[in-house]
LOMAR-430305 format. One record per residue (C-alpha): residue number from 1; residue in three letters; x, y, z. Coordinates in pm, 1 decimal, always signed. Layout:
# residues N
+-----+-----+----------+----------+----------+
:   k :   r :       c1 :       c2 :       c3 :
+-----+-----+----------+----------+----------+
: NUM : ala :        X :        Y :        Z :
...
+-----+-----+----------+----------+----------+
//
This chain:
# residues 315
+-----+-----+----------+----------+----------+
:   k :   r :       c1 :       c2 :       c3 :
+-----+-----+----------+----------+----------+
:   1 : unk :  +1973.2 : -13097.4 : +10139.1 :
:   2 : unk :  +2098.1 : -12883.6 :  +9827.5 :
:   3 : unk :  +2221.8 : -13080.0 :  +9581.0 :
:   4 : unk :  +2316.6 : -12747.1 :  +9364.8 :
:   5 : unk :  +2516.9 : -12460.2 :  +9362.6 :
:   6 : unk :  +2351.8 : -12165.7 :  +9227.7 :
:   7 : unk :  +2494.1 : -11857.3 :  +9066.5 :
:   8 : unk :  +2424.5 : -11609.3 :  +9194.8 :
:   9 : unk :  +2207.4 : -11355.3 :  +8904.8 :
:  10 : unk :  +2106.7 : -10961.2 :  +8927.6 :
:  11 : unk :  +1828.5 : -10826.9 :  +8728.1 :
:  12 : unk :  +1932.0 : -10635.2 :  +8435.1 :
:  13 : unk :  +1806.4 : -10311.6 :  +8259.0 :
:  14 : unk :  +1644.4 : -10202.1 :  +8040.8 :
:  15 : unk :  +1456.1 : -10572.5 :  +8017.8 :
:  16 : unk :  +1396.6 : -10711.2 :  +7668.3 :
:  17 : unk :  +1063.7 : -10711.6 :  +7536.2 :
:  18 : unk :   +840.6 : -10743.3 :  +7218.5 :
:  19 : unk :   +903.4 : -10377.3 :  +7158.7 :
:  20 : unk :  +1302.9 : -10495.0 :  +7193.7 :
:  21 : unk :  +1507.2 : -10574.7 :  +6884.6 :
:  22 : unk :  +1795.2 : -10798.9 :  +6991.8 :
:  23 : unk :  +2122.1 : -10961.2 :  +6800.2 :
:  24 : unk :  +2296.6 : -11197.5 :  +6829.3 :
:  25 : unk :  +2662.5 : -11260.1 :  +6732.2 :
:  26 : unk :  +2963.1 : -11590.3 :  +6799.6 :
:  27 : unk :  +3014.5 : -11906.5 :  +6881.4 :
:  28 : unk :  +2726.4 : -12173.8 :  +6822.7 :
:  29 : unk :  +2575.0 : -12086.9 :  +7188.6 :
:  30 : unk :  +2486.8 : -11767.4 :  +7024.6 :
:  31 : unk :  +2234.0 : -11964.2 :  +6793.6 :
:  32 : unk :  +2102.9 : -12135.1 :  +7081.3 :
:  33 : unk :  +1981.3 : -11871.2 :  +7239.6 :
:  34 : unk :  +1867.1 : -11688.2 :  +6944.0 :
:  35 : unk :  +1639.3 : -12003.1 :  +6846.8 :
:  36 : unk :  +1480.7 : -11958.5 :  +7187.7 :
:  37 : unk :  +1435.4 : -11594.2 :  +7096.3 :
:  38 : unk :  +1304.1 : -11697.1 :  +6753.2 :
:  39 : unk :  +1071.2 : -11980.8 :  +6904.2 :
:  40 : unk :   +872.8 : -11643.6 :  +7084.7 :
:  41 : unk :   +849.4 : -11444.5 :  +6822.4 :
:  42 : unk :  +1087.9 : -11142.5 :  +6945.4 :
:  43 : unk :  +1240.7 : -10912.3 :  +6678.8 :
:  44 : unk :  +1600.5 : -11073.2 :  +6630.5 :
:  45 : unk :  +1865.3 : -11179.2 :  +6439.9 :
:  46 : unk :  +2122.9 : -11393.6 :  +6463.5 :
:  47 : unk :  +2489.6 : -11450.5 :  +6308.7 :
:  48 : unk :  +2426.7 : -11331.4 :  +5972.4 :
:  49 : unk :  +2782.1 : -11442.4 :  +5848.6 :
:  50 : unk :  +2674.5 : -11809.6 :  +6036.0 :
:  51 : unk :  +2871.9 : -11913.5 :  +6377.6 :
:  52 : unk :  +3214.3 : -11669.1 :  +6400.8 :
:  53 : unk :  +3411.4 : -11861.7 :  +6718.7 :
:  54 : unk :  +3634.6 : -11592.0 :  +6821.1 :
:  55 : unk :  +3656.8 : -11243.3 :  +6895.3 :
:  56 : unk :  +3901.2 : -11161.4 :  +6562.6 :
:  57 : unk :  +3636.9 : -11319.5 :  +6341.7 :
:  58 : unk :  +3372.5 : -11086.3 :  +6501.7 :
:  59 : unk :  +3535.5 : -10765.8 :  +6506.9 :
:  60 : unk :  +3613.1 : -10822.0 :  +6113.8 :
:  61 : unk :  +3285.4 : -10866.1 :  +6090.5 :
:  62 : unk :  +3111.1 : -10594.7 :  +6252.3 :
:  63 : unk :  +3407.1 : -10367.1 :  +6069.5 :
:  64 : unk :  +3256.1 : -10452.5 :  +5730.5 :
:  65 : unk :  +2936.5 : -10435.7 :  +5851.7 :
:  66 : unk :  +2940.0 : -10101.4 :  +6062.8 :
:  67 : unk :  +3175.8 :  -9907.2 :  +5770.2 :
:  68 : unk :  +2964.4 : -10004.0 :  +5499.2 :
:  69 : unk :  +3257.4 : -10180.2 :  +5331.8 :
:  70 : unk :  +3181.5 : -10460.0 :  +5069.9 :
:  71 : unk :  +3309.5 : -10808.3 :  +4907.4 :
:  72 : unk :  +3461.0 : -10839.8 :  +4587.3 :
:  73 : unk :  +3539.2 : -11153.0 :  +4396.0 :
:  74 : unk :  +3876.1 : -11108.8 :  +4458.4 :
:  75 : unk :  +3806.5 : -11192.8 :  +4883.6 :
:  76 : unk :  +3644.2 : -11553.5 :  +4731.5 :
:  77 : unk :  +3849.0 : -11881.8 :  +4644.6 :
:  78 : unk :  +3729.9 : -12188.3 :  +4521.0 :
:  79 : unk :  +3743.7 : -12526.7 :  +4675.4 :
:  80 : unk :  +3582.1 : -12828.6 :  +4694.0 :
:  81 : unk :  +3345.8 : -12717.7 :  +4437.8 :
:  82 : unk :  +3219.3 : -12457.0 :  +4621.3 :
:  83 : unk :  +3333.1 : -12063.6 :  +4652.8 :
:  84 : unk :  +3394.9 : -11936.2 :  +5010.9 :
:  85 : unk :  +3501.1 : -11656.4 :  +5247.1 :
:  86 : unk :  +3797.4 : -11655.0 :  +5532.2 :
:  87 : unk :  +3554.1 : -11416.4 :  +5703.3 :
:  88 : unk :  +3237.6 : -11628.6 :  +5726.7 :
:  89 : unk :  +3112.7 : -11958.8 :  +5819.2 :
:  90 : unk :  +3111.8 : -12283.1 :  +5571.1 :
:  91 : unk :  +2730.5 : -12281.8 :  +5593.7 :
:  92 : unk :  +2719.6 : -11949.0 :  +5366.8 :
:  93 : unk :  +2970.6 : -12139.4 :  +5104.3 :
:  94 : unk :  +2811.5 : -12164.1 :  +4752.8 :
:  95 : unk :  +2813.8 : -12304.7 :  +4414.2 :
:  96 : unk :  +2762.5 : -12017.5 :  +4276.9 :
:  97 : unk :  +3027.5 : -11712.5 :  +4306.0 :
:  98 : unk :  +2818.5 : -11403.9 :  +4239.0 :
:  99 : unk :  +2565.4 : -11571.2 :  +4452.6 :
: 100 : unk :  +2794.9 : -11566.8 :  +4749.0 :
: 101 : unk :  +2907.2 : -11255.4 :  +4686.8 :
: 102 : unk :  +2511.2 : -11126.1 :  +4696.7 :
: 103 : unk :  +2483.8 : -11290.5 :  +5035.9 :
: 104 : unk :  +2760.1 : -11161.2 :  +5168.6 :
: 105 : unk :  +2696.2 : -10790.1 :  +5085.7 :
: 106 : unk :  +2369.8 : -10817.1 :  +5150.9 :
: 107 : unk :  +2393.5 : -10942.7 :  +5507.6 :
: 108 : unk :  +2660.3 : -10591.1 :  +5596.4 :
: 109 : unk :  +2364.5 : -10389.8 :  +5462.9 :
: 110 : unk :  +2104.2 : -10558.4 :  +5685.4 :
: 111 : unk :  +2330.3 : -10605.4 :  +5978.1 :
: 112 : unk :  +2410.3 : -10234.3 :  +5980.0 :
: 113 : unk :  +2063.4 : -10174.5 :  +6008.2 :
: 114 : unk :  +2006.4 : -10420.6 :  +6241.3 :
: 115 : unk :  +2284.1 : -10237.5 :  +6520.5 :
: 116 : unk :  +2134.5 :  -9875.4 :  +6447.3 :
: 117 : unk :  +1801.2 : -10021.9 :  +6576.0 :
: 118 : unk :  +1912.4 : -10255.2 :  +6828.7 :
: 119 : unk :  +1809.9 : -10218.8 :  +7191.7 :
: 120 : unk :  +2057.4 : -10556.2 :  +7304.8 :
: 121 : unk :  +2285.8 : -10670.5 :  +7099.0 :
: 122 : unk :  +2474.6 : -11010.5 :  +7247.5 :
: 123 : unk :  +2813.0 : -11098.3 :  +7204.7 :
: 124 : unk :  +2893.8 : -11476.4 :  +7265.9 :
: 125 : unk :  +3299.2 : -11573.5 :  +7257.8 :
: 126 : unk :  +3358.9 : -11949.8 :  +7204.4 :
: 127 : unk :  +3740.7 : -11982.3 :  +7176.7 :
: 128 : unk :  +4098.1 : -11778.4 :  +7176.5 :
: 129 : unk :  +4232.9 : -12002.4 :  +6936.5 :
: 130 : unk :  +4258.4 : -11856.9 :  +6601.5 :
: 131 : unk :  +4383.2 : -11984.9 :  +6248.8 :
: 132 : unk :  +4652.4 : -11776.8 :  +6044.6 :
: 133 : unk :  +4633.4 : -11845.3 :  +5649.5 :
: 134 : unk :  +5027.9 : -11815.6 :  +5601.6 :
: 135 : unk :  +5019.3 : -11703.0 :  +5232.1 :
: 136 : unk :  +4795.9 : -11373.7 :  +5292.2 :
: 137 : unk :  +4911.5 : -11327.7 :  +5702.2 :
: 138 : unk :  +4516.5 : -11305.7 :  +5804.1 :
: 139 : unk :  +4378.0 : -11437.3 :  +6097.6 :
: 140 : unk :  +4054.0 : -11624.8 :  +5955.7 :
: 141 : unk :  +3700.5 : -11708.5 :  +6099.4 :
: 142 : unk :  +3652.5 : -12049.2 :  +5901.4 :
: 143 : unk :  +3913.0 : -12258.3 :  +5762.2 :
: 144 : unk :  +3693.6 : -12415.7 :  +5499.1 :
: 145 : unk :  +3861.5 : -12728.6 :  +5517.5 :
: 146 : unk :  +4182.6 : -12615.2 :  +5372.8 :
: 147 : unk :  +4466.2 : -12839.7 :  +5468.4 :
: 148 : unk :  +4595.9 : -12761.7 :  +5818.7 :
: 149 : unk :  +4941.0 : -12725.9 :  +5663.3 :
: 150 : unk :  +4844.2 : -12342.0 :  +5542.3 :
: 151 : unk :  +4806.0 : -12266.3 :  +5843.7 :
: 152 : unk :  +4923.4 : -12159.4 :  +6173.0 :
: 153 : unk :  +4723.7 : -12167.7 :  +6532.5 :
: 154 : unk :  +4791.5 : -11910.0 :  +6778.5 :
: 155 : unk :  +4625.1 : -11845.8 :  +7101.9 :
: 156 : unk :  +4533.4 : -11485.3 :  +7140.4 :
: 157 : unk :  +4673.6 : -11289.0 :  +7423.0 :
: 158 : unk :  +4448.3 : -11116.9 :  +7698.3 :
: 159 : unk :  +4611.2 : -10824.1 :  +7619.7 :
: 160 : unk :  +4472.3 : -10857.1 :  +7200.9 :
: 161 : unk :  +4155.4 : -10949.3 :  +7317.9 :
: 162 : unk :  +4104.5 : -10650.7 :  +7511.7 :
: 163 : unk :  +4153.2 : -10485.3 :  +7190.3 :
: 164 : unk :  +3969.3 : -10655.6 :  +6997.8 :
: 165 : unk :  +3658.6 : -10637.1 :  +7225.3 :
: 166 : unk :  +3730.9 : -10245.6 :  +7242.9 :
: 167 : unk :  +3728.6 : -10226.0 :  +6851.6 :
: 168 : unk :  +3384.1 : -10418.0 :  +6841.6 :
: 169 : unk :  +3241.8 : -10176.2 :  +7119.2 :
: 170 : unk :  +3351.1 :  -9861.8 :  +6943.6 :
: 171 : unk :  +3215.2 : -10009.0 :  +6616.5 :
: 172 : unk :  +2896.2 : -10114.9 :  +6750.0 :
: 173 : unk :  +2851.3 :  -9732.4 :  +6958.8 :
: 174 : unk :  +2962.1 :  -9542.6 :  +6696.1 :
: 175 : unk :  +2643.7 :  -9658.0 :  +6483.1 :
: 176 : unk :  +2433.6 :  -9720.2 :  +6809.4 :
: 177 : unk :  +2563.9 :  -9518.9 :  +7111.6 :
: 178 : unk :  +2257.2 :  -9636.5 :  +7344.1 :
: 179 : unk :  +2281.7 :  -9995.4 :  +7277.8 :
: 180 : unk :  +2317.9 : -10247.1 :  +7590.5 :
: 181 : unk :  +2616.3 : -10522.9 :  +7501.0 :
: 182 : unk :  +2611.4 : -10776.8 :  +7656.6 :
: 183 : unk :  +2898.0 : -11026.5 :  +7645.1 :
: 184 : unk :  +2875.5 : -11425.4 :  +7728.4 :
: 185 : unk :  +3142.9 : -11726.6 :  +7714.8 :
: 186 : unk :  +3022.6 : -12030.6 :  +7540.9 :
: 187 : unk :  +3008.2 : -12296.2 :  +7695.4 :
: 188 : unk :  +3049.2 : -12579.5 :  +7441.2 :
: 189 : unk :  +3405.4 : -12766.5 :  +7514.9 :
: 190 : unk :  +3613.9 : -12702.2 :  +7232.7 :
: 191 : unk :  +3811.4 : -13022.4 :  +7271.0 :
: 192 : unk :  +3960.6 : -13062.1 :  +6917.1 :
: 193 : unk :  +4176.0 : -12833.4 :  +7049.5 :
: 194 : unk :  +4306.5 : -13045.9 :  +7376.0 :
: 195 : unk :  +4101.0 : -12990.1 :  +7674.1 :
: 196 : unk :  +4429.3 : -12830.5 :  +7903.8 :
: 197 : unk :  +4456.8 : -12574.9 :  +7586.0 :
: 198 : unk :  +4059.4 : -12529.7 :  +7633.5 :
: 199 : unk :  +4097.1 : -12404.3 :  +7957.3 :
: 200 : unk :  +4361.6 : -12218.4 :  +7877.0 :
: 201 : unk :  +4180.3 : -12037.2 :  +7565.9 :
: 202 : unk :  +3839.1 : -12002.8 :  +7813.9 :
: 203 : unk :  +4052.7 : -11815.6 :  +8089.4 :
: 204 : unk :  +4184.2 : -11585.1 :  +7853.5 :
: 205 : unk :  +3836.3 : -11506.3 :  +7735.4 :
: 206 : unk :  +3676.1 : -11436.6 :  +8099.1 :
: 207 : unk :  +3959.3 : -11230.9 :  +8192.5 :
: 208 : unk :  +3946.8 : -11047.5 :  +7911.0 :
: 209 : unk :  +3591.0 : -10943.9 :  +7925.9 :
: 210 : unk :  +3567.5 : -10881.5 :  +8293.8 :
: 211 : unk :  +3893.0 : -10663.5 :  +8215.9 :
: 212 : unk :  +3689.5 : -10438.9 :  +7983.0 :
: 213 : unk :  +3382.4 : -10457.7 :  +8111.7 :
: 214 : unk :  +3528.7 : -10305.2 :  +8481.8 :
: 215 : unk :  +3622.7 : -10004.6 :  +8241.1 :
: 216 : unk :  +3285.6 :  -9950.5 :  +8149.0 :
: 217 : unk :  +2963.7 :  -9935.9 :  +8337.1 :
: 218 : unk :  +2748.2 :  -9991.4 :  +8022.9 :
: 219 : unk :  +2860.4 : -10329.7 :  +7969.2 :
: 220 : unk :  +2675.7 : -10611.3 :  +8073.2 :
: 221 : unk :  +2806.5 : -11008.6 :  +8144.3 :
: 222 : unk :  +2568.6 : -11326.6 :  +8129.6 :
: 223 : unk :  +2751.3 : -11624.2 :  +8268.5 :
: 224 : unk :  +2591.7 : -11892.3 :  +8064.5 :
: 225 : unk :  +2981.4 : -12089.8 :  +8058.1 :
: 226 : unk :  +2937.7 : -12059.9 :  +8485.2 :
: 227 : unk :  +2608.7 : -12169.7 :  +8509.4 :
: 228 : unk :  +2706.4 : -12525.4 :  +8241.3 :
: 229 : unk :  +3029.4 : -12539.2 :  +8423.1 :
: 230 : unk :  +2889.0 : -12510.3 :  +8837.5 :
: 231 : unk :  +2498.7 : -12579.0 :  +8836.1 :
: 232 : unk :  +2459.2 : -12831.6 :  +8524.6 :
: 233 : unk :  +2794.2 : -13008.9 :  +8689.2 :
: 234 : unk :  +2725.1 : -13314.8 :  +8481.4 :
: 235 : unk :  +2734.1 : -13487.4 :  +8185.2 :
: 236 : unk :  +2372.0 : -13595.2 :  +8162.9 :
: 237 : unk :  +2336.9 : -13226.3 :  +8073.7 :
: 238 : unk :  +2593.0 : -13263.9 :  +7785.9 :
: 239 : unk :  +2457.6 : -13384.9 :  +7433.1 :
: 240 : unk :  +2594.1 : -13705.6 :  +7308.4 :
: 241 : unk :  +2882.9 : -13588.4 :  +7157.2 :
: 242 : unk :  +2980.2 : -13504.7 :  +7519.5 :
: 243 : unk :  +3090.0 : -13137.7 :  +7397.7 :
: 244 : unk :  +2761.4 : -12921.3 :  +7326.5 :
: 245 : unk :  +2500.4 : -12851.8 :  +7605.7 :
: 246 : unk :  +2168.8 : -13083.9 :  +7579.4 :
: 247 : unk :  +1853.9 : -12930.5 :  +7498.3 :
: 248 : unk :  +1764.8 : -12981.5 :  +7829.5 :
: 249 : unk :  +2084.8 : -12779.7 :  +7933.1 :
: 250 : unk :  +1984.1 : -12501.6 :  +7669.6 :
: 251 : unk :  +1629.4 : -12483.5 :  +7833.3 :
: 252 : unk :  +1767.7 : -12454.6 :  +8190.2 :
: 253 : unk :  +2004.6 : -12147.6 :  +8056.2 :
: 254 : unk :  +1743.4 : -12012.8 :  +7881.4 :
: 255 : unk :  +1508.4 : -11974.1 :  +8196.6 :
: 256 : unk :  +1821.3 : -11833.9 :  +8412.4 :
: 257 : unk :  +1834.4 : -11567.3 :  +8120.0 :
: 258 : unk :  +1524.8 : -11505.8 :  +8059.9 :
: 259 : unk :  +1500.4 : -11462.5 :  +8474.6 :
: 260 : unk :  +1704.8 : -11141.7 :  +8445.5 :
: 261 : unk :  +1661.9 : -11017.8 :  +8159.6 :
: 262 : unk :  +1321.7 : -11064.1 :  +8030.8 :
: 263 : unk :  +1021.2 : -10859.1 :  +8212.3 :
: 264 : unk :   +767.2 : -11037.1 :  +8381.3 :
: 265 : unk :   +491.5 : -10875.3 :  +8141.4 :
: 266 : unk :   +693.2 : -11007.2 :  +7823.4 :
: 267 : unk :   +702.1 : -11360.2 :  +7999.6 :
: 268 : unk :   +272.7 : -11355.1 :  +7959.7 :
: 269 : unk :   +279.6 : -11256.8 :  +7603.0 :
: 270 : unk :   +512.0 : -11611.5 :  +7563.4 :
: 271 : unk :   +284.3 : -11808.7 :  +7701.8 :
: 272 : unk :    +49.5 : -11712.9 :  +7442.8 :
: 273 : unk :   +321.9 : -11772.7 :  +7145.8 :
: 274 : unk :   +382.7 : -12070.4 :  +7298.6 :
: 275 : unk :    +37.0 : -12188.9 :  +7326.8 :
: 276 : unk :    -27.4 : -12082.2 :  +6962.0 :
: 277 : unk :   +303.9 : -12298.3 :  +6873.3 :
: 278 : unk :   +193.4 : -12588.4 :  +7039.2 :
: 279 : unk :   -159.6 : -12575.6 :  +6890.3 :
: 280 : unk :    -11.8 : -12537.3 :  +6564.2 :
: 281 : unk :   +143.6 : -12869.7 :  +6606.5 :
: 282 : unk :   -138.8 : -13038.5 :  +6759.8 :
: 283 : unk :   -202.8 : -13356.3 :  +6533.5 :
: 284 : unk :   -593.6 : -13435.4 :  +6562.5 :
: 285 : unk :   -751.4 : -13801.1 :  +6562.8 :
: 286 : unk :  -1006.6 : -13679.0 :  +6339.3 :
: 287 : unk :   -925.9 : -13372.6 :  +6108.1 :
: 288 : unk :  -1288.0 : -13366.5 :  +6034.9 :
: 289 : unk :  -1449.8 : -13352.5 :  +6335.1 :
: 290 : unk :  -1626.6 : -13030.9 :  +6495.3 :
: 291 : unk :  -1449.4 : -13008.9 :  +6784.9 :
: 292 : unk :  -1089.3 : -12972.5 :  +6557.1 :
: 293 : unk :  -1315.7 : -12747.5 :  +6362.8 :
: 294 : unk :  -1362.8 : -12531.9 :  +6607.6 :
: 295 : unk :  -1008.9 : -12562.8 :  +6812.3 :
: 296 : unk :   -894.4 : -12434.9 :  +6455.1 :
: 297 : unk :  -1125.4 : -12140.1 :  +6498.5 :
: 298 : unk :   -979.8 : -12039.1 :  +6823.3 :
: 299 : unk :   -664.1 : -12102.4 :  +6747.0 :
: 300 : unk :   -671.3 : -11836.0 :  +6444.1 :
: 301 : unk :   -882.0 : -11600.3 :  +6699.7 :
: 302 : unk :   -583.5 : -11640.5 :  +6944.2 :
: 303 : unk :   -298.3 : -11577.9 :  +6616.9 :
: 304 : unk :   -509.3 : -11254.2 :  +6561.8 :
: 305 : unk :   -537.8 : -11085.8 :  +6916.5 :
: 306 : unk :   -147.0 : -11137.6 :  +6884.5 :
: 307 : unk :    -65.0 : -10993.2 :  +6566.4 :
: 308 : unk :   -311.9 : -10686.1 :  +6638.0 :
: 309 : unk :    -96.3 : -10623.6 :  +6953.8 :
: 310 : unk :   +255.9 : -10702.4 :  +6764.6 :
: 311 : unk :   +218.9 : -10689.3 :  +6353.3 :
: 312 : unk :   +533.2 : -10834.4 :  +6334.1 :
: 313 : unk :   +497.1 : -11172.3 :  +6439.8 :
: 314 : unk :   +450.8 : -11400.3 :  +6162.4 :
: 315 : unk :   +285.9 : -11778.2 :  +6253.7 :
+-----+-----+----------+----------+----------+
//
């Protein structure tokens, strides 16, 4: 009896391994996925202006980034006793204004970096909705809290997304013509939004991408909003909010992914981070004892067959 339908998944090229450097860019998925690639040790980095939901907020970002363009005090306001920035996430908001603005620049520098070295860089798209600051006529990434009233929602178009998705390839090649990009749908529910105009912003998403990536070979799509949606058809897989994916629902992704895209060879080397990871949290009866002694011992021996083999990895 199959109590599942399965999706099905084609394995992708070139695979990500330790030599791989990945990024990761969008909605909050994105960050759940780059924990996992965190977790193992793999040379990553994730959403270095914090979560960006939609594909405006991500092509502004990977403009600044890619043209070596900088912040000013002048793109800052202050507001709730803290200074922040249309084009990033609350969770870079500071105190402290030249602080902000050091974060800020900083992360273009290192992100630029980051896509001219990149072998995979991922592209996760959480919504269509978007959030128009009326006095300056700018399509924002984070509303900061400022009273709804300033503002005006639009859903973006298929057709502007298709743009917008071309600007962020073009960006991305023109620093990094080799890259793999690989685009994915998030599937947390964005229900603040009404669960009809959900749909309606998710559709426009999917279309858009398969629309561009049909144009171009190169282009890769991970169904991670498919797989939540038709094989996790259920809220036990839902956290308790009833909106994000459980960790259990994370996990199952996770192994799909990691089933296509990750060689079989990387998958050993894992193990072994994992195995170090769990040791590392191991809790002894008896701190004292010999036998914790020496578990100690191999656990360091095992930390520095890894590190000889990848320098990078820091336990």
């Amino acid at each position: 009896m199959k109590l599942q339908t399965k999706i099905r998944l084609q394995s992708q090229e070139p695979k990500i391994d330790y030599k791989s450097e990945v990024v990761l860019l969008g909605s909050c998925f994105a960050e759940n996925i780059g924990e996992k690639f965190e977790y193992f040790k793999f040379k990553n980095k994730i959403n270095p202006f914090g979560i960006l939901f939609h594909p405006k907020a991500i092509e502004t970002f990977l403009w600044m980034a890619t043209q070596g363009e900088k912040y000013t005090k002048t793109d800052l306001f202050f507001s709730n006793e803290q200074w922040h920035c249309f084009d990033a996430h609350s969770s870079l908001s500071n105190s402290n204004q030249d602080l902000l603005l050091f974060e800020l620049n900083d992360a273009l520098v290192h992100t630029r970096a980051n896509i001219k070295s990149a072998t995979h860089i991922f592209i996760t798209l959480g919504t269509a909705w978007v959030y128009r600051l009326k006095s300056l006529d700018m399509i924002v990434a984070n509303c900061h809290k400022i009273p709804q009233r300033e503002f005006e929602k639009e859903l973006l178009s298929i057709d502007e997304i298709d743009q917008c998705l071309q600007n962020c390839i073009h960006l991305v090649k023109s620093l990094n013509p080799e890259v793999q990009i690989i685009f994915t749908v998030s599937p947390v529910r964005h229900s603040k939004d009404g669960f009809v105009e959900n749909n309606r912003s998710k559709s426009h998403l999917i279309a858009s991408i398969h629309h561009i990536i049909d144009d171009n070979k190169n282009l890769r799509y991970f169904p991670s909003y498919e797989i939540m949606m038709d094989e996790l058809r259920d809220y036990r897989f839902y956290d308790t909010d009833m909106i994000h994916p459980s960790a259990l629902a994370i996990q199952y992704i996770w192994e799909r992914f990691s089933s296509i895209w990750i060689s079989e060879k990387t998958t050993h080397t894992m193990s072994k981070v994992e195995e170090i990871k769990k040791g590392m949290s191991h809790r002894p009866f008896n701190p004292e004892s010999e036998q914790h002694h020496n578990f100690l011992e191999q656990l360091e021996y095992k930390k520095y067959q890894l590190q000889e083999q990848y320098p990078f990895m820091d336990f």
